[in-house]
DSSP file (Angstrom, degrees, kcal/mol; ACC not computed):
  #  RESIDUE AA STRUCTURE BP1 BP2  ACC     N-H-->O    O-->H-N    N-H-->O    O-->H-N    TCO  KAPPA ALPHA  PHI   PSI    X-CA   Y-CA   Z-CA
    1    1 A X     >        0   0    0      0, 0.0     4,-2.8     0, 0.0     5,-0.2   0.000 360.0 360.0 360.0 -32.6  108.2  161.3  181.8
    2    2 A X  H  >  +     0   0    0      1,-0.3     4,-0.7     2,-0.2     0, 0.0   0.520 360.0  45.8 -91.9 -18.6  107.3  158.9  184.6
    3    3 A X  H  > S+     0   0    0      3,-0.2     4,-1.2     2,-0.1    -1,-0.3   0.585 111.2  51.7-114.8 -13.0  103.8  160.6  184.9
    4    4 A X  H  > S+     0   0    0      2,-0.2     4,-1.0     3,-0.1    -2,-0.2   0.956 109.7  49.9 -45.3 -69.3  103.1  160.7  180.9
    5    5 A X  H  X S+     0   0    0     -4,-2.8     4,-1.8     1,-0.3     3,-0.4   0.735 109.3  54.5 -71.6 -23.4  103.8  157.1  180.7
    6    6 A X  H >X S+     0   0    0     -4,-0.7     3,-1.1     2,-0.3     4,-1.0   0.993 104.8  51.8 -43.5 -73.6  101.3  156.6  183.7
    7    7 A X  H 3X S+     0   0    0     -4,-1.2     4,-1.6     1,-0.3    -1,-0.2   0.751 108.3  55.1 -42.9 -25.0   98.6  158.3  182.0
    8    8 A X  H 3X S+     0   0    0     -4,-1.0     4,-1.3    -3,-0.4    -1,-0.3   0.854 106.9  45.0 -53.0 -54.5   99.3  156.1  179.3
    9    9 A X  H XX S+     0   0    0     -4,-1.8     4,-1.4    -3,-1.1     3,-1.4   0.993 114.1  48.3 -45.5 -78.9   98.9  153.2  181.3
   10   10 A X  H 3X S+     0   0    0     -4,-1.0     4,-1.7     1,-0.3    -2,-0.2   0.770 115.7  46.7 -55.8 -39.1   95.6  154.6  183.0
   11   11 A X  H 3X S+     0   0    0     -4,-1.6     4,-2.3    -5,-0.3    -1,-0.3   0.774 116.7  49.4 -66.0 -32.9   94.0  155.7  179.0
   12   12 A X  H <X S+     0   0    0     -3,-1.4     4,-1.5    -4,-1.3    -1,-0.2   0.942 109.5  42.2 -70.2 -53.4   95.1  152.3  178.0
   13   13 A X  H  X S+     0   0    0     -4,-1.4     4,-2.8     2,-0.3    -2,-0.2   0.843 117.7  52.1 -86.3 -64.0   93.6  150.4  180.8
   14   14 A X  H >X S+     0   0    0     -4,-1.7     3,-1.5     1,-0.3     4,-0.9   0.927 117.1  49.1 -46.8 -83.5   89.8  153.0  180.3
   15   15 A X  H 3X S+     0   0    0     -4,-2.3     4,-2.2     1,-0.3    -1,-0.3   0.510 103.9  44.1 -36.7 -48.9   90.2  152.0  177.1
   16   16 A X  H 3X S+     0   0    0     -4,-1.5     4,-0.6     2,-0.3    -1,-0.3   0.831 117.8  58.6 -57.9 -45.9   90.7  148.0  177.0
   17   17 A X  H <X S+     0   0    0     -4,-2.8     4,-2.6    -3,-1.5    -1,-0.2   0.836 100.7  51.9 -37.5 -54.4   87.7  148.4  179.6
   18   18 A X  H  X S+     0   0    0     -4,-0.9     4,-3.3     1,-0.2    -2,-0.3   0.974 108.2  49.7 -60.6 -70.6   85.7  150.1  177.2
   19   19 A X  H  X S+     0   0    0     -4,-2.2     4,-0.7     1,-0.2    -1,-0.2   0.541 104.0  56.4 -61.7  -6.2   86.1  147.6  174.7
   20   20 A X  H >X S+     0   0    0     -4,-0.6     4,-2.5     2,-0.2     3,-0.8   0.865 111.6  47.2 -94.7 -34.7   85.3  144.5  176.8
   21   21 A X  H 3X S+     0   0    0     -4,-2.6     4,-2.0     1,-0.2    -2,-0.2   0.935 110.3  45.3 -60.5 -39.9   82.3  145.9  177.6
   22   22 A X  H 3X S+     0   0    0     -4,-3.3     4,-1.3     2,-0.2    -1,-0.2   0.681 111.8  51.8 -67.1  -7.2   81.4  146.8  174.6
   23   23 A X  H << S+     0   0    0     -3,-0.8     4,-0.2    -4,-0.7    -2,-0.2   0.761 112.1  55.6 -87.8 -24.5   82.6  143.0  173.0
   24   24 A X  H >X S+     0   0    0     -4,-2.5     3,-2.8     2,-0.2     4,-1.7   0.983 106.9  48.3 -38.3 -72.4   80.1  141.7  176.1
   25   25 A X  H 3X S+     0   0    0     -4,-2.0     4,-2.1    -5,-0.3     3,-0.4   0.878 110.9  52.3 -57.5 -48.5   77.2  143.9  174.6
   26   26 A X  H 3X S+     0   0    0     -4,-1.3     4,-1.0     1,-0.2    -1,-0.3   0.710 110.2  42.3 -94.6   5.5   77.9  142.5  171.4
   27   27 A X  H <> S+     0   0    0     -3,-2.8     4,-2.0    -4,-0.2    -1,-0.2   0.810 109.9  56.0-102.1 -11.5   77.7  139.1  172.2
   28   28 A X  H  < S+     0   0    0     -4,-1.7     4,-0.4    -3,-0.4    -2,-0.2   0.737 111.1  49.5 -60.1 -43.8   74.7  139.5  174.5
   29   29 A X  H  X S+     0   0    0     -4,-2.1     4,-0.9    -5,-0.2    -3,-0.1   0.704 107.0  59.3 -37.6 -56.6   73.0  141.0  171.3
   30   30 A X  H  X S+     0   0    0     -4,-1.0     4,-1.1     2,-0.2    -2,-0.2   0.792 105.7  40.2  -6.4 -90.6   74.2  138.2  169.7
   31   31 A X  H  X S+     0   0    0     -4,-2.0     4,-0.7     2,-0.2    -2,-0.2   0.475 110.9  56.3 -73.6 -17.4   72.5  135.6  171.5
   32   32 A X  H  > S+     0   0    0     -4,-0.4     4,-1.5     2,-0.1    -2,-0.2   0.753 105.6  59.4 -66.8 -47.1   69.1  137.6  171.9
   33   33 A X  H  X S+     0   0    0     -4,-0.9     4,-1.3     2,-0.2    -2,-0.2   0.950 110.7  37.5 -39.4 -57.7   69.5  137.5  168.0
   34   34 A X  H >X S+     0   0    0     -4,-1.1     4,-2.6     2,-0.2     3,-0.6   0.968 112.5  58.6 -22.7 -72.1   69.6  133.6  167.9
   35   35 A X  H >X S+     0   0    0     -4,-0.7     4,-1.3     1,-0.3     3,-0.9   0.928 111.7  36.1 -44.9 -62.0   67.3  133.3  170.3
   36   36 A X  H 3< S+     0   0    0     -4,-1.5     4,-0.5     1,-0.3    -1,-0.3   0.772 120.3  46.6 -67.2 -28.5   64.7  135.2  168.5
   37   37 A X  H <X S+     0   0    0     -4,-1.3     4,-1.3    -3,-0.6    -1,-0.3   0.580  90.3  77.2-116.4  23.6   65.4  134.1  165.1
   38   38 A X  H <X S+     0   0    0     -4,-2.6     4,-2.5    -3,-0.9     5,-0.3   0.891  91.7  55.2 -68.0 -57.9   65.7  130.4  165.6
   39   39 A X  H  X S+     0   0    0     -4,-1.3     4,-1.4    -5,-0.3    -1,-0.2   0.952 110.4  46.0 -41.6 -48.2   61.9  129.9  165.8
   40   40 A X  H  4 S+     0   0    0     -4,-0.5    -2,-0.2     2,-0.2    -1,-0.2   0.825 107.5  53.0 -68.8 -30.4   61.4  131.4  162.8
   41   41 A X  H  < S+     0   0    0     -4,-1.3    -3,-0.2     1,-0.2    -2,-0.2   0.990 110.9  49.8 -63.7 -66.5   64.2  129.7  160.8
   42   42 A X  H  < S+     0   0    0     -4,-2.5    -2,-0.2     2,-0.1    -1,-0.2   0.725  92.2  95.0 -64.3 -15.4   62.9  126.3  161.8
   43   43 A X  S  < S-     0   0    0     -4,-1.4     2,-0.2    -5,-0.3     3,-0.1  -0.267  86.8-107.2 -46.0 153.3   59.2  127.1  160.8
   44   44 A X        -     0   0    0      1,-0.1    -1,-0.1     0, 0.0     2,-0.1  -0.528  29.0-105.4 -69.2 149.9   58.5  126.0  157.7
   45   45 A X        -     0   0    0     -2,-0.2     2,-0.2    -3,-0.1    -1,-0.1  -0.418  31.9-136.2 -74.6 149.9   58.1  128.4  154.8
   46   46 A X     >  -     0   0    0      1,-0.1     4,-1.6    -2,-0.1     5,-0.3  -0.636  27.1-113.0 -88.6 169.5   54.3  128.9  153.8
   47   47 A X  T  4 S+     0   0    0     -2,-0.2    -1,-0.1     2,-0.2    -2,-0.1   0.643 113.7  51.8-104.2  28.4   53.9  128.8  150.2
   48   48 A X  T  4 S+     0   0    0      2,-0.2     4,-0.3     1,-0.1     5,-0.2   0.910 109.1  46.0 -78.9 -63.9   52.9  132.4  150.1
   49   49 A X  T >> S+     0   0    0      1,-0.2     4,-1.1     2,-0.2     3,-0.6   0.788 115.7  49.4 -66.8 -31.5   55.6  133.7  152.0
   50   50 A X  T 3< S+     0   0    0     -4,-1.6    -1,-0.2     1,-0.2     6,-0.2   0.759 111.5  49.6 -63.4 -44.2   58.1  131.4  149.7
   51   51 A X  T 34 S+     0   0    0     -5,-0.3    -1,-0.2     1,-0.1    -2,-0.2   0.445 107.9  54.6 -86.2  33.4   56.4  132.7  146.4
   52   52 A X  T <4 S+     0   0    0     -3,-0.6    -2,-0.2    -4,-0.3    -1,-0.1   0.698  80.3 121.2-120.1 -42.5   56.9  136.1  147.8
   53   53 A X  S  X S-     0   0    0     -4,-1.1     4,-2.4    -5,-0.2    -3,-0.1   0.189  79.6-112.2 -17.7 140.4   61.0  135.6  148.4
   54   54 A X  T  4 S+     0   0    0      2,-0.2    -1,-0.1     1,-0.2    -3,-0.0   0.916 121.0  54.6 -64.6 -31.9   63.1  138.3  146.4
   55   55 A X  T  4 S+     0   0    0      1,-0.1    -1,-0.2     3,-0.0    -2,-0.1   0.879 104.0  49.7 -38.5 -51.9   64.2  135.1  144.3
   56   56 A X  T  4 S+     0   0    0     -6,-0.2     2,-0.8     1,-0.1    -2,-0.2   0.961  94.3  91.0 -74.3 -65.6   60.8  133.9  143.4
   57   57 A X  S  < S-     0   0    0     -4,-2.4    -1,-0.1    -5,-0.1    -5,-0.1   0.027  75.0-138.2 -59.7 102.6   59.8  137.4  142.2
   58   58 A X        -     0   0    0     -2,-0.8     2,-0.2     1,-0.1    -1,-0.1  -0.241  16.1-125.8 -67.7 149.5   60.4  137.9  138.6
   59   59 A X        -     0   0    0      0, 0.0     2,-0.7     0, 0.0    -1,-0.1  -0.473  17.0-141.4 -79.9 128.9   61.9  141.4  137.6
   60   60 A X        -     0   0    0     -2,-0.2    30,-0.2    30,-0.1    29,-0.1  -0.955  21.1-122.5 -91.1 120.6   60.1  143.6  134.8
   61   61 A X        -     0   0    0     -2,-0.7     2,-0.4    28,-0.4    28,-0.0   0.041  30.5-111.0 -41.9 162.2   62.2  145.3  132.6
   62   62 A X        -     0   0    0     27,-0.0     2,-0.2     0, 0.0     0, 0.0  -0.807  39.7-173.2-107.6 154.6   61.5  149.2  132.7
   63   63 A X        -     0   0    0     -2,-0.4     2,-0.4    27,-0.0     3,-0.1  -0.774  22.7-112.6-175.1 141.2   60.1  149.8  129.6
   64   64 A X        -     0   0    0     -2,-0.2    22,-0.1     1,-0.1     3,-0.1  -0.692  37.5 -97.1-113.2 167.1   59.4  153.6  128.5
   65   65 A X        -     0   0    0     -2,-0.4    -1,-0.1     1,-0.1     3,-0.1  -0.301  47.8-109.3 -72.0 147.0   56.0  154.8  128.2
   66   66 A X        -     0   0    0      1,-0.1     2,-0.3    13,-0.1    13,-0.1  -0.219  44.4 -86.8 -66.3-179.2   54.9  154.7  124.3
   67   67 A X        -     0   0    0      1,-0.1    -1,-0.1    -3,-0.1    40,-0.1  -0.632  50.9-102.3-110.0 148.6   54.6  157.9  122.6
   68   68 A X        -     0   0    0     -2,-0.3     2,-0.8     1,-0.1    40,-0.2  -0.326  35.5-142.4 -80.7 159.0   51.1  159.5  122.9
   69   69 A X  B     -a  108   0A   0     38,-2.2    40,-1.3    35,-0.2    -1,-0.1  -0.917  17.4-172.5-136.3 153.6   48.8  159.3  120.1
   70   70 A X        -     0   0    0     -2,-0.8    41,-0.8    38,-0.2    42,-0.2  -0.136  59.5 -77.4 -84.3  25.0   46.4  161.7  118.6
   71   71 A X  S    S+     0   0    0      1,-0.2    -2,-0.1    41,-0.1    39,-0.1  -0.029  79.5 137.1 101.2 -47.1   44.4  160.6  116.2
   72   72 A X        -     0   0    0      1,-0.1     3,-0.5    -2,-0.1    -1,-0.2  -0.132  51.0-133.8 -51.1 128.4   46.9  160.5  113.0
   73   73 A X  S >> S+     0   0    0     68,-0.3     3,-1.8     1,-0.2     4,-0.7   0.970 104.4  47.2 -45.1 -64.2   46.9  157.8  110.7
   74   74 A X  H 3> S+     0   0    0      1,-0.2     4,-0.6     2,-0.1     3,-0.3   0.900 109.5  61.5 -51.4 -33.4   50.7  157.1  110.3
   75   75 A X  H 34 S+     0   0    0     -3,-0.5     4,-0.5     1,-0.2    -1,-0.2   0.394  88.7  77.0 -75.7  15.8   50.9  157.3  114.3
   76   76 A X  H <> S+     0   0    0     -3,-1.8     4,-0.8    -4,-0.2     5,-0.4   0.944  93.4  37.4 -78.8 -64.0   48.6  154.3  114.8
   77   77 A X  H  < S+     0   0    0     -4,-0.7    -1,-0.1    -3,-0.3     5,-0.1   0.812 115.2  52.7 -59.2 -27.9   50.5  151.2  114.2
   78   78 A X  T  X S+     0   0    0     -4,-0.6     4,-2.2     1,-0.2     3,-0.4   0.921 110.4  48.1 -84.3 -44.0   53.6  152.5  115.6
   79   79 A X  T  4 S+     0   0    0     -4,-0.5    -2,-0.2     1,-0.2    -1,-0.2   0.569 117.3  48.0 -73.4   2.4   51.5  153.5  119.4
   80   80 A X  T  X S+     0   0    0     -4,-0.8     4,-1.2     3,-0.1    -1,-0.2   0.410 112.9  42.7-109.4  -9.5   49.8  149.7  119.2
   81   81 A X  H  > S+     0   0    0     -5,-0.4     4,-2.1    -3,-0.4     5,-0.3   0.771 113.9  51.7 -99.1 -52.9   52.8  147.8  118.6
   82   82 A X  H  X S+     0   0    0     -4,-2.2     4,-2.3     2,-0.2    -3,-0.1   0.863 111.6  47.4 -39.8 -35.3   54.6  149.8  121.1
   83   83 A X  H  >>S+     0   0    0     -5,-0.4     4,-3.1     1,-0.2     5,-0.6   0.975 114.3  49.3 -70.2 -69.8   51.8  149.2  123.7
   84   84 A X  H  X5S+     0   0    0     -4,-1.2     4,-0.7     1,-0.2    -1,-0.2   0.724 106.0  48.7 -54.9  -9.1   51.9  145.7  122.9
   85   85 A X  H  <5S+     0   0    0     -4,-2.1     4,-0.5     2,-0.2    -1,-0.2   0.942 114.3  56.1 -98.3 -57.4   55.6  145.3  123.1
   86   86 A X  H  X5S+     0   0    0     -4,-2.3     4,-2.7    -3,-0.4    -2,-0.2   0.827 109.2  41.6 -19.6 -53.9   54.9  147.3  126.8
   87   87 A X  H  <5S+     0   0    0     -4,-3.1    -1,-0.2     1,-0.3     4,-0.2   0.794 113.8  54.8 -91.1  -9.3   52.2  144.7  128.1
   88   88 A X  T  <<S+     0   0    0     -4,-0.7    -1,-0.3    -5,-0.6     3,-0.2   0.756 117.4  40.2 -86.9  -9.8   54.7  141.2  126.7
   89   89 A X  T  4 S+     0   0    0     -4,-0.5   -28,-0.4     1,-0.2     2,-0.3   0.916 123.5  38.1-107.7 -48.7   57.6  142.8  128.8
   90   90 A X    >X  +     0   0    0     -4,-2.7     4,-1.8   -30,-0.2     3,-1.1  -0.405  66.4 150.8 -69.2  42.3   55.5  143.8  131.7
   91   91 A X  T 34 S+     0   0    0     -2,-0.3    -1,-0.1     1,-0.3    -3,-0.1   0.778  77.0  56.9 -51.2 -42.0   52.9  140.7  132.1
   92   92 A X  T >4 S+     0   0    0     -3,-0.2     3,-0.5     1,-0.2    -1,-0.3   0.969 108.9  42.1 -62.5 -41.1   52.8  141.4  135.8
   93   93 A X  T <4 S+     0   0    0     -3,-1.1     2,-1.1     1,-0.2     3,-0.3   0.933 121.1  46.3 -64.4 -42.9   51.6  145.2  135.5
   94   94 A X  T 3<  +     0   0    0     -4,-1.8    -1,-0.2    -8,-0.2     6,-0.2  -0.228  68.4 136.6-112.8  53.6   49.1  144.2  132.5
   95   95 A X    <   +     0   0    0     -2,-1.1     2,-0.3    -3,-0.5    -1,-0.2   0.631  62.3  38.8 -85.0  -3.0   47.4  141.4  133.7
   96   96 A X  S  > S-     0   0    0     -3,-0.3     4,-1.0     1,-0.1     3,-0.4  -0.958  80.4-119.2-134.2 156.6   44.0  142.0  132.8
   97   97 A X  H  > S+     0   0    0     -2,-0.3     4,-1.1     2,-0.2     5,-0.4   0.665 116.0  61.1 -53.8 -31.2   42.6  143.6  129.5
   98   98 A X  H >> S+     0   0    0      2,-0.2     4,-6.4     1,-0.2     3,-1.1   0.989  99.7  57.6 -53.2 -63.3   41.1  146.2  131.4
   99   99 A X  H 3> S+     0   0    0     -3,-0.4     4,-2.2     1,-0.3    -2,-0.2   0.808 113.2  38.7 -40.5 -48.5   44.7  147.1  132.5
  100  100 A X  H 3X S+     0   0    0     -4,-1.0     4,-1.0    -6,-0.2    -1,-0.3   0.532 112.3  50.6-106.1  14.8   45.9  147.6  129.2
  101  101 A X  H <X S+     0   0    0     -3,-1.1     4,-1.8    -4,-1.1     5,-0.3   0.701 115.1  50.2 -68.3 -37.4   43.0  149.2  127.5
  102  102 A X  H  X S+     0   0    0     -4,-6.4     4,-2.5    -5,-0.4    -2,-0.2   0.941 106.6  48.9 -54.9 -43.7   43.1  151.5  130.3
  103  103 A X  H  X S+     0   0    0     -4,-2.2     4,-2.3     1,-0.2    -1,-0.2   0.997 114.9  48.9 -50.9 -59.8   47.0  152.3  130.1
  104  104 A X  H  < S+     0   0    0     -4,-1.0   -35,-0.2     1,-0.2    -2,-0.2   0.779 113.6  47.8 -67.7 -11.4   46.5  153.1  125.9
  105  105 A X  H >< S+     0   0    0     -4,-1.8     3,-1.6     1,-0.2    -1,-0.2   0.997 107.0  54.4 -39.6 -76.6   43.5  155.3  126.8
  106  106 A X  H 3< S+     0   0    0     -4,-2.5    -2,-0.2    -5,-0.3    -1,-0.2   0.637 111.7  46.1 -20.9 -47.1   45.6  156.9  129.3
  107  107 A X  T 3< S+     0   0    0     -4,-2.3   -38,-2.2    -5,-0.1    -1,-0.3  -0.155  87.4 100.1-105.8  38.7   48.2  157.6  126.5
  108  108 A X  B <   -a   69   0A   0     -3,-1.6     2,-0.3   -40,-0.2   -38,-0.2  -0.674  51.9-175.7-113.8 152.6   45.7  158.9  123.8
  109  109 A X    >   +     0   0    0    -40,-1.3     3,-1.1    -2,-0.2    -2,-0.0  -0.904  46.3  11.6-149.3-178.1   45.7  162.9  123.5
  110  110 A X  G >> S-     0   0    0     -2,-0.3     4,-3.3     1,-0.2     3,-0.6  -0.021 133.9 -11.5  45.0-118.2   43.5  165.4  121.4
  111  111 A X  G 34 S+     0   0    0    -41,-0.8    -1,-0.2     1,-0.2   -40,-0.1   0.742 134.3  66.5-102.9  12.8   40.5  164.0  119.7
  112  112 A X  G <> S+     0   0    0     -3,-1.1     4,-0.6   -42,-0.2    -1,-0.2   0.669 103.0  47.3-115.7  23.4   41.9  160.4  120.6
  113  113 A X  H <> S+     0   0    0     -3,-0.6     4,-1.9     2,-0.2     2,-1.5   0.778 105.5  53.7 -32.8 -73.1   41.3  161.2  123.8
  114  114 A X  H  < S+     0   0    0     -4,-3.3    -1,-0.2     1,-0.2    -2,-0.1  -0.169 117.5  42.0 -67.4  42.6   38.0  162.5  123.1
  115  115 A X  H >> S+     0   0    0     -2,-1.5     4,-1.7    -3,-0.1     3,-1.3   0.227 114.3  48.2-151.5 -75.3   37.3  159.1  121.5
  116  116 A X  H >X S+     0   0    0     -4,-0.6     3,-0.9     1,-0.3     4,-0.8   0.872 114.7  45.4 -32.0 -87.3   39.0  156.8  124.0
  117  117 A X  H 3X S+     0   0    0     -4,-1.9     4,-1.3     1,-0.3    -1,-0.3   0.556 110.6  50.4 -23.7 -45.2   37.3  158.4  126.9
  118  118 A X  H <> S+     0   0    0     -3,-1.3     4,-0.8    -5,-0.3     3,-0.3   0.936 110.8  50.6 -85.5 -48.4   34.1  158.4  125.4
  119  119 A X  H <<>S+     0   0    0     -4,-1.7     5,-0.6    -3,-0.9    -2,-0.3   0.539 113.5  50.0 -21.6 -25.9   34.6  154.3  124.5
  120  120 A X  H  <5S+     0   0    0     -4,-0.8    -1,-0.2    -5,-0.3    -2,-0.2   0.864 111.3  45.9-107.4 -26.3   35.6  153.7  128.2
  121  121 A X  H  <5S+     0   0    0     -4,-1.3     2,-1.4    -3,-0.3    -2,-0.2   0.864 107.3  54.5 -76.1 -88.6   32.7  155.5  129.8
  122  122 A X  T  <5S-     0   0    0     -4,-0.8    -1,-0.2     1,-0.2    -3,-0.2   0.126 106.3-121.1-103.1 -15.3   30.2  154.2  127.8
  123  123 A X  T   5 +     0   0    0     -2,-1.4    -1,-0.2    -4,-0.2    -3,-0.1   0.905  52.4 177.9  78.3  21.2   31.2  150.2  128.6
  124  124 A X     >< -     0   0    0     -5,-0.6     4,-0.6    -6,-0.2     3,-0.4   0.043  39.4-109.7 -49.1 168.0   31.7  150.0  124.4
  125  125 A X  H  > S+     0   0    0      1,-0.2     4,-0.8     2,-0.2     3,-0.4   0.827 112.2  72.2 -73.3 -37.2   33.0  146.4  123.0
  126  126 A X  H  4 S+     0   0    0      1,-0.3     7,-0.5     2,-0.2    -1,-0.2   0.780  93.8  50.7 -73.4  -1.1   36.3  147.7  122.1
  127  127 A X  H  4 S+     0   0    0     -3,-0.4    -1,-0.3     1,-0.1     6,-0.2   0.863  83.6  86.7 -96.1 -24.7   37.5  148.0  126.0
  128  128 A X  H  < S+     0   0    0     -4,-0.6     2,-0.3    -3,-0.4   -31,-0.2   0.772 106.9   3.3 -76.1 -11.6   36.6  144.6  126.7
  129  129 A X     X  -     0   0    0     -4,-0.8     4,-2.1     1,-0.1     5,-0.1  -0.950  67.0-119.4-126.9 173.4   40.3  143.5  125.3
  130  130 A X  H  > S+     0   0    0     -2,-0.3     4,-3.0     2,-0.2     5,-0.2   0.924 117.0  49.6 -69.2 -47.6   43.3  145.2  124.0
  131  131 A X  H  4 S+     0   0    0      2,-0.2     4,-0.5     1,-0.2    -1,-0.2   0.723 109.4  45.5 -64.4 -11.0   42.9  143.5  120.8
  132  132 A X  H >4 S+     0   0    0     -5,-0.2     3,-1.2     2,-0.1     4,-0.2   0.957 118.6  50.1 -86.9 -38.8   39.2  144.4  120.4
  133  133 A X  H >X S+     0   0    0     -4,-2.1     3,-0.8    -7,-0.5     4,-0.7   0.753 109.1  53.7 -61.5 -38.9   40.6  148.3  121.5
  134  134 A X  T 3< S+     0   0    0     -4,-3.0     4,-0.3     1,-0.2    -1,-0.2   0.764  99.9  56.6 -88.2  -7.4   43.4  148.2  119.1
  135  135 A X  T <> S+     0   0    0     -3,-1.2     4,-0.6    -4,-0.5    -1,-0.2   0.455  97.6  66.8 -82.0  -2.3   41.3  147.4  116.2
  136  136 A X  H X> S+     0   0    0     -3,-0.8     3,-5.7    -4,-0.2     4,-0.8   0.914  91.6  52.9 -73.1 -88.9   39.1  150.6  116.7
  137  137 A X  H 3X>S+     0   0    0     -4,-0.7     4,-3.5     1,-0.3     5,-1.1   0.775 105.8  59.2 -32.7 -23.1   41.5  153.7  116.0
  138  138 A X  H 3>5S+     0   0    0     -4,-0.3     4,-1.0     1,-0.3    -1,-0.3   0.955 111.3  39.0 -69.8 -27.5   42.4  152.0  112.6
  139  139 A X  H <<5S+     0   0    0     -3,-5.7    -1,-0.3    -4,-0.6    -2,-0.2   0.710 124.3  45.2-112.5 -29.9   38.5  152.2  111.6
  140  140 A X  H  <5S+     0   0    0     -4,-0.8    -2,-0.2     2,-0.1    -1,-0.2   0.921 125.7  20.1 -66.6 -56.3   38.3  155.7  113.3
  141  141 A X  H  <5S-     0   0    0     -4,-3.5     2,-0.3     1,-0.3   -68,-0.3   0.762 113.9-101.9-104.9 -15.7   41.1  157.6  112.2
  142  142 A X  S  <<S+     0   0    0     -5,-1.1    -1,-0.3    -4,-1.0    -2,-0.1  -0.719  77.1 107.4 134.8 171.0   42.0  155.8  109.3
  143  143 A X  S    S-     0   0    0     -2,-0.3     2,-0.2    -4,-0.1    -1,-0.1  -0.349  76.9-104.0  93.9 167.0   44.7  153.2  108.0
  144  144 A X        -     0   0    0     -2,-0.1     3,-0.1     1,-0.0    -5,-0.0  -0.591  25.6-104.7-108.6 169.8   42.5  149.8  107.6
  145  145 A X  S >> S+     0   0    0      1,-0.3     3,-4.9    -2,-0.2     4,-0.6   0.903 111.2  65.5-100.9 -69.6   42.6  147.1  110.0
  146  146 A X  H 3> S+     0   0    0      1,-0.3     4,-2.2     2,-0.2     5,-0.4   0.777  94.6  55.9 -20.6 -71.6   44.6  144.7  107.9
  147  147 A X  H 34 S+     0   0    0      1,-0.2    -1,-0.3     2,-0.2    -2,-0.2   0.548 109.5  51.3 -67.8  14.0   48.0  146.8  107.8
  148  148 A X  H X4 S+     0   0    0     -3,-4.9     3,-1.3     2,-0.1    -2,-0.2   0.718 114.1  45.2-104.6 -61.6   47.8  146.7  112.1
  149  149 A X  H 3< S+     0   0    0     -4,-0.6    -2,-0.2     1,-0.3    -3,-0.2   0.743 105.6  59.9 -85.9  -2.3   47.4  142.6  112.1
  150  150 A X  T 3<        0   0    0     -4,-2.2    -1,-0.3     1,-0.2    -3,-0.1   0.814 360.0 360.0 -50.5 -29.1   50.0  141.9  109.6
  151  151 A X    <         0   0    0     -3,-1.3    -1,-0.2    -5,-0.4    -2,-0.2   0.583 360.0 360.0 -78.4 360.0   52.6  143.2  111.5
């Protein structure tokens, strides 16, 4: 019994050892922490790095992609409003007209694809905004102009 509770004593003792060194190390750490980030705390913020803060950077909603469209009349108005509804929730993503002709090309299939495509190579009027782009398919595939800017 007398030579358990001695090993007990000696495991106890390793131990308690163990832990001051390691409560040393972590205050040693500590103070190399400070140390290192005390300059930088008292700098001033620039006001890049301050509009850059996760605070300062506004959020975009996720927003699902509109449904593609092909060419069909009834599918016109509903894949332009959805794109706009896209570039008013995202403002950051779609910050130039380019950006969002390019996304609703991108989301064109069949032969308004073949339309799109051929409108984006060619440097046409209708990419240079989204609104001059959204007025096109109506006059292409059909629906008139009117029933896209009343809504």
């Amino acid at each position: 019994m007398v030579a358990a509770s001695s090993e007990s004593r000696r495991a106890a003792a390793v131990h308690e050892q163990a832990i001051t060194a390691l409560a040393t190390q972590v205050q040693q750490l500590t103070k190399t922490l400070s140390q290192t980030l005390a300059p930088v705390q008292s700098a001033a913020p620039s006001s890049a790095a301050t509009a850059l803060t996760p605070s300062r950077v506004a959020s975009e909603p996720r927003v699902g992609n509109p449904e593609r469209y092909a060419g069909e009349p009834e599918g016109c108005n509903p894949f332009l409003t959805n794109c706009s509804i896209l570039f008013a929730l995202q403002p950051l993503t779609f910050s130039t007209e380019e950006a969002k002709v390019a996304y609703a090309i991108s989301h064109l299939t069949g032969r308004a694809r073949l339309w799109g495509t051929a409108e984006w190579d060619r440097h046409m009027s209708a990419c240079s905004s989204f609104q001059a782009f959204a007025a096109e398919p109506h006059k292409v595939f059909g629906m008139g102009i009117s029933s896209y800017i009343l809504h």
